[in-house]
C-alpha positions in Angstrom: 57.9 97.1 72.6 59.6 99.9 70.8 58.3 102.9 68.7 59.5 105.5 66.4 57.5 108.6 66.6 58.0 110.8 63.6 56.0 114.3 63.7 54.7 114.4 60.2 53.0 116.9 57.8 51.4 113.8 56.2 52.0 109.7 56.1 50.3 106.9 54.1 50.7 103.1 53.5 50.2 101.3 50.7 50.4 97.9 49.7 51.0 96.6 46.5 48.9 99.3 43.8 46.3 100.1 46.9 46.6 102.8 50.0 45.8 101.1 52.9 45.9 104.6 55.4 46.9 107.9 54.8 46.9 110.7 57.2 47.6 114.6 57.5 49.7 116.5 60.1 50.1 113.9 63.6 51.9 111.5 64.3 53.5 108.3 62.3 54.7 105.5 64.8 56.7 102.4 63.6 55.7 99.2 65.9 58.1 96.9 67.0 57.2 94.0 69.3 59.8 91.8 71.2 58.9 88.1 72.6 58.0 89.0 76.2 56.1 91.8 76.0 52.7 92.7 77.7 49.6 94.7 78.4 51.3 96.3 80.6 53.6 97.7 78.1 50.9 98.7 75.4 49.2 100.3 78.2 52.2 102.2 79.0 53.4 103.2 75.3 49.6 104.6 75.0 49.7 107.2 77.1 53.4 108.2 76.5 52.4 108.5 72.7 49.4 110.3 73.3 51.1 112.7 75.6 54.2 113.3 74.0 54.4 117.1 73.8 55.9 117.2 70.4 53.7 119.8 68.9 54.5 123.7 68.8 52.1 126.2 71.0 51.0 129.3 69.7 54.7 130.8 71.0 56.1 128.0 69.0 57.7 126.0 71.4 57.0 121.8 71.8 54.6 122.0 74.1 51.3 120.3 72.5 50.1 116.3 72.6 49.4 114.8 69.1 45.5 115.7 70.5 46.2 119.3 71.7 47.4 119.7 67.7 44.4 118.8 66.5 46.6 115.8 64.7 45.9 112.5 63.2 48.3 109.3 63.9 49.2 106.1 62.0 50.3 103.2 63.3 52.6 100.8 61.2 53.9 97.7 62.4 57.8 96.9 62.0 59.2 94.1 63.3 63.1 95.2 62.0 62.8 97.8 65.1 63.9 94.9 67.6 67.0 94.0 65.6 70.3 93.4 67.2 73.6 94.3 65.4 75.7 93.8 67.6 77.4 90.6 65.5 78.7 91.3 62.2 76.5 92.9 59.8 73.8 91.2 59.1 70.4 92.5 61.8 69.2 88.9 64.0 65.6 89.7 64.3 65.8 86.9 67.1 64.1 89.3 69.5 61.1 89.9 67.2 57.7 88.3 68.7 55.8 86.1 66.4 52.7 86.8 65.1 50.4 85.3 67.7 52.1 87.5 70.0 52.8 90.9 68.0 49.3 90.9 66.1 47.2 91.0 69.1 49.8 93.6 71.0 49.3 95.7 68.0 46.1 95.7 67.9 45.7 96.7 71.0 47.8 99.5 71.3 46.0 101.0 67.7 42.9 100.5 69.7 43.8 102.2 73.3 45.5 105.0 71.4 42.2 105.7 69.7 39.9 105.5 72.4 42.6 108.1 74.4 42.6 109.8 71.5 38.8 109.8 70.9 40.0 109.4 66.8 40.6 106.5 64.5 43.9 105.2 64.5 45.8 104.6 60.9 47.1 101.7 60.4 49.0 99.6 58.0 48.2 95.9 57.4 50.3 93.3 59.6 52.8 91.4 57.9 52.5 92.9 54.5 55.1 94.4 52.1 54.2 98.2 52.7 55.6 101.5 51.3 55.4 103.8 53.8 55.4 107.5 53.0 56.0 110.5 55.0 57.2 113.9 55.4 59.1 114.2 58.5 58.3 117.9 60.2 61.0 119.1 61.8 62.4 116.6 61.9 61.3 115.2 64.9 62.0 111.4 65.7 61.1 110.1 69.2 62.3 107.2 70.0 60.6 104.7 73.1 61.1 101.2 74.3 59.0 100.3 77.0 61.7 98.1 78.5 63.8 101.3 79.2 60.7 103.5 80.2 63.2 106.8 79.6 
């Protein structure tokens, strides 16, 4: 799996002429799941995201969680995050699980970041056409794959 963290002053999705999630100051992630991926990697991209330190301290260094801040997060699926470009110029979204793989994977890794959390998790709906809205603050833009586990 791989995410994008973006620190954000505020996200939403919305779908078509309705606004499906909208948060304040937290944490958007983008979703990306690849075909092999596990429990064991939603476990794992749970508590990295819910400890990242990201967030300044009160000497206004990064040294807060998402939790510590007091912040909100949305979760928004994206299956274009496992593309490969390595051939010519048009993405192969080969690598991209299907849906009865990457809905359930989802899913779960909106529902263990909540209960870590102790805090609904955003999220936008699976498979849809979404415009996703932020304001980056920072910017700050983590990225994590849990097959590299940096």
């Amino acid at each position: 799996m791989r995410l994008v963290i973006q620190r954000v002053t505020h996200a939403s999705v919305t779908v078509g002429a309705e606004r499906v999630s909208a948060i304040g100051p937290g944490l958007l992630v983008l979703v990306g799941v690849e075909c092999g991926d596990t429990a064991e990697d939603v476990a794992w991209l749970v508590k990295k995201t819910a400890g990242l330190r990201i967030f300044n301290d009160a000497e206004g260094v990064m040294n807060r969680s998402v939790a510590e801040a007091g912040g909100q997060v949305l979760a928004v699926s994206q299956f274009t995050l496992t593309a490969s470009t390595r051939k010519g110029n048009r993405p192969s979204y080969i690598r991209a699980a299907g849906h009865e793989l990457a809905v359930p994977l989802y899913e779960a890794y909106c529902e263990q970041l909540s209960q870590l959390l102790g805090a609904p998790v955003g999220r936008g709906r699976f498979g849809a056409d979404m415009a996703v809205e932020l304001c980056n603050d920072g910017p700050v833009t983590i990225i994590i794959d849990s097959r590299l586990k940096e």
